[in-house]
C-alpha positions in Angstrom: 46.8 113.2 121.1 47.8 109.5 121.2 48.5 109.9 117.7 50.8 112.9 117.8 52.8 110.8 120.6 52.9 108.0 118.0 54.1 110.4 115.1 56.9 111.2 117.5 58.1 108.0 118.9 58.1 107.0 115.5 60.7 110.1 114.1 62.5 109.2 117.2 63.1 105.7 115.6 63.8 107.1 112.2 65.8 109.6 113.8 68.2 106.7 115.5 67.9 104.3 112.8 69.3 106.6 110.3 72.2 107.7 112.6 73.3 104.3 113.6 73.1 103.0 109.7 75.2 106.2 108.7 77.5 105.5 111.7 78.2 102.2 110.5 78.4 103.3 106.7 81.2 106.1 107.6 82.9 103.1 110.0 82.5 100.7 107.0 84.4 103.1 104.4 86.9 104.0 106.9 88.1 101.0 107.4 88.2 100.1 103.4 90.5 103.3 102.9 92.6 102.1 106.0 93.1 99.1 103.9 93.8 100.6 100.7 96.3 102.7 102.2 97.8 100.4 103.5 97.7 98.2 100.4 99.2 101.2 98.2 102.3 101.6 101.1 103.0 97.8 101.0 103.4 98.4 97.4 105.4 101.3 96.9 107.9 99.5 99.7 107.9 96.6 97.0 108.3 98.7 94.4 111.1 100.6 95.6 112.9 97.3 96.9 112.8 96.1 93.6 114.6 99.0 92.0 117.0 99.0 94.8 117.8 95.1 93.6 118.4 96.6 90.0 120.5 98.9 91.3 122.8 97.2 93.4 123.2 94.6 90.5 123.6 97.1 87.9 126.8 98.3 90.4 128.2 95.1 90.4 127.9 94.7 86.9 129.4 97.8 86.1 132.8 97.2 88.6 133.1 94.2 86.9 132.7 95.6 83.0 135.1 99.0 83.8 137.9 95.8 85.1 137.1 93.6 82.1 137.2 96.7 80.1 141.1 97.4 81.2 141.5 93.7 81.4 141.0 93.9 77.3 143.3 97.1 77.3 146.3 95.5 78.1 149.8 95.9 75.8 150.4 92.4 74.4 154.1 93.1 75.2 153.6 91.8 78.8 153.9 87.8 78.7 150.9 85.9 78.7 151.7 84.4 82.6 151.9 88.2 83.9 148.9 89.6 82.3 146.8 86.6 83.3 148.0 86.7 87.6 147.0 90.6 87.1 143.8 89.8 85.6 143.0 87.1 88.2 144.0 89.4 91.0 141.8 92.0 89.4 138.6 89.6 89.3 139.4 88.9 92.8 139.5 92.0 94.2 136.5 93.2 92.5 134.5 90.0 93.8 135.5 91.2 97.4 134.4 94.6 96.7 131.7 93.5 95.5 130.8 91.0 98.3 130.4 94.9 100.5 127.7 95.6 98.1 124.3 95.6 100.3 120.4 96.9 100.6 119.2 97.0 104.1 120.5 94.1 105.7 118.9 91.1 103.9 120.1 92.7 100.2 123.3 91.2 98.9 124.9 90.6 95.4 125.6 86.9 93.9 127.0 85.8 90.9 126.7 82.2 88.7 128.2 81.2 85.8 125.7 81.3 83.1 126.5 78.0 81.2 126.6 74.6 83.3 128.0 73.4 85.6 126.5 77.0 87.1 129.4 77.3 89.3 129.5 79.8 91.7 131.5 82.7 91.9 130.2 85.1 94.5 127.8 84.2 97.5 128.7 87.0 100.3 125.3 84.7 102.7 127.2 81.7 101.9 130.8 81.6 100.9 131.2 77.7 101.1 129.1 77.4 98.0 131.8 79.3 96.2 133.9 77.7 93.9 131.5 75.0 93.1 128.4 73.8 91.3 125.2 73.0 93.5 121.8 71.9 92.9 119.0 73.6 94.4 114.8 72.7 93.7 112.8 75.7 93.2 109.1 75.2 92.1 108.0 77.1 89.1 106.0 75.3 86.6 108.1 72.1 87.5 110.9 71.3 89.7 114.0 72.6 88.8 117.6 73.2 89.8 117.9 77.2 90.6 120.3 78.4 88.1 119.2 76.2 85.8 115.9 78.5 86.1 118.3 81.6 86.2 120.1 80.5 83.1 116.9 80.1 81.2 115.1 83.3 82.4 118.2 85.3 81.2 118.4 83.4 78.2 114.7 84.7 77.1 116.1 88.4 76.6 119.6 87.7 76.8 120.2 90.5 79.2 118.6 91.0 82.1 115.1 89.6 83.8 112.9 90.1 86.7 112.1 86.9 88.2 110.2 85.2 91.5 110.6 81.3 92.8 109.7 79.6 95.7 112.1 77.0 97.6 111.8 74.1 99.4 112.8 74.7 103.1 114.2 71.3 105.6 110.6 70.2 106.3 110.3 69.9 102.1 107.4 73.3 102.5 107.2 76.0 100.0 108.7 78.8 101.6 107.4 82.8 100.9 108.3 83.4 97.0 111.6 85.5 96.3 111.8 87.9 93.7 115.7 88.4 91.9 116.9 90.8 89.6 119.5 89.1 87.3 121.8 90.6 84.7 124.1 88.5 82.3 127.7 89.8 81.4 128.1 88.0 78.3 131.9 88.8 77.9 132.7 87.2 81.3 129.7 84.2 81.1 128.3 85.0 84.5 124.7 86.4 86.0 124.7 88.6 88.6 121.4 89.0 90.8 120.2 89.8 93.9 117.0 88.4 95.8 115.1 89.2 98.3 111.8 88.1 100.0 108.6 90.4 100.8 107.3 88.3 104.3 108.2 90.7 106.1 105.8 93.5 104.3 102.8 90.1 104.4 103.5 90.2 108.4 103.7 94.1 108.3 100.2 94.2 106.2 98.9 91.4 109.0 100.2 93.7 111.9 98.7 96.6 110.5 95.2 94.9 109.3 94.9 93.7 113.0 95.5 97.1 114.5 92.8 98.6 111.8 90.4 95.8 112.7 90.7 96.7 116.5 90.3 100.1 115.9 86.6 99.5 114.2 85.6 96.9 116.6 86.2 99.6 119.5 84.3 102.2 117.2 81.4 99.8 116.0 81.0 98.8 120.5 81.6 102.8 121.3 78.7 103.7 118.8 76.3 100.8 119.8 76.8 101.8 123.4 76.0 105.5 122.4 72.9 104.6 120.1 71.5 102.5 123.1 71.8 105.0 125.8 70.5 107.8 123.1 67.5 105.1 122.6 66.7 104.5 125.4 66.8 108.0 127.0 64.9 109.2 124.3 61.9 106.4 124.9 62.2 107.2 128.7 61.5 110.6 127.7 59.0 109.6 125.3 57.0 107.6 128.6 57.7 110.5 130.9 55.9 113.1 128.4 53.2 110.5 127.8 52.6 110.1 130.9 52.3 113.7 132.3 50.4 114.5 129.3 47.7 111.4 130.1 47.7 113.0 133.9 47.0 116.6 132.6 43.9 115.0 130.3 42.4 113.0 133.7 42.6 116.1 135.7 
């Protein structure tokens, strides 16, 4: 008899210990697809905000082509002062226009002049650089000045080029790397881009990780406070049975 009590305390253990390790195996890949989907939204946002840099720059670069375009048209009967005030009024007014340009509200169009000094032309964040050559460090595989880095990475295809740079903030710290699309108009000598940083989708992905992490700690304490009180129900039960069973065999 004491042996048929055994067999069954022991299923009782089996019976628990596979539950709880299946429990925690099903908790375990939940929370790794939880993290890849978050993983595969985080990229798809940085995807899609890359193509939305491409985009805006390729509508710059196109409002400025279709002026240089009638720019080129012009009858050489009109004096060389008159058609150079109308071009210079055109430029302008395209810059303006496309100083509106925008994605979301970090997303904004610049423009540099491609040879040195870089001068430059268009910066809708910061207009008091316009008009003027700066020098700012960005780290890639050495210091160097910013458009320095954006003449050279244009200069590799001689069109257009996806790149990402890290500055140097106030406290001389490497800040969260920007990615730019650039695009070189080779009639007019300038790059156009647009930059953007992801640390918002890094503080997104920590939000999100932390909220998935909480969510498994409160499953992984739910199911260890189940599995106890099953356990130790079912050994109460085992002890009760036992017992009545030992009092039947004495009687």
């Amino acid at each position: 008899m004491l042996k048929k009590y055994n067999l069954i305390f022991l299923m009782i253990v089996i019976v628990i210990f596979t539950t709880s390790s299946l429990s925690a195996i099903l908790i375990i890949q939940y929370r790794n697809s939880e993290k890849l989907k978050i993983e595969i939204a985080n990229s798809k946002i940085y995807e899609q905000k890359l193509i939305e840099l491409k985009e805006l720059v390729n509508s710059a670069y196109q409002m400025l082509d279709a002026n240089y375009q009638v720019i080129n048209s012009y009858d050489e009967d009109y004096s060389n002062e008159i058609i150079n005030a109308v071009n210079i009024n055109r430029i302008l007014i395209t810059l303006e226009n496309i100083r509106k340009l925008k994605v979301g509200d970090d997303g904004f169009v610049w423009i540099v002049d491609f040879e040195k000094p870089y001068t430059v032309r268009l910066n809708p964040e910061k207009p008091v650089l316009e008009g003027d050559n700066w020098e700012f460090l960005i780290e890639t595989d050495t210091l160097i000045n910013i458009y320095e880095f954006f003449h050279n990475s244009v200069s590799k295809t001689n069109t257009e080029a996806y790149i990402s740079f890290k500055f140097y903030d106030e406290n001389n710290q490497n800040t969260e790397p920007f990615f730019a699309y650039l695009k070189l108009h080779k009639e007019l000598g300038w790059i156009i881009g647009s930059s953007t940083d992801f640390s918002y989708l890094k503080d997104d992905e920590l939000e999100k990780n932390n909220e998935l992490n909480s969510s498994v700690t409160k499953m992984i304490m739910t199911s260890t406070i189940v599995f106890f009180l099953i356990s130790v129900i079912s050994i109460l039960i085992f002890f009760i049975l036992k017992r009545n069973e030992h009092k039947n065999l004495v009687y």
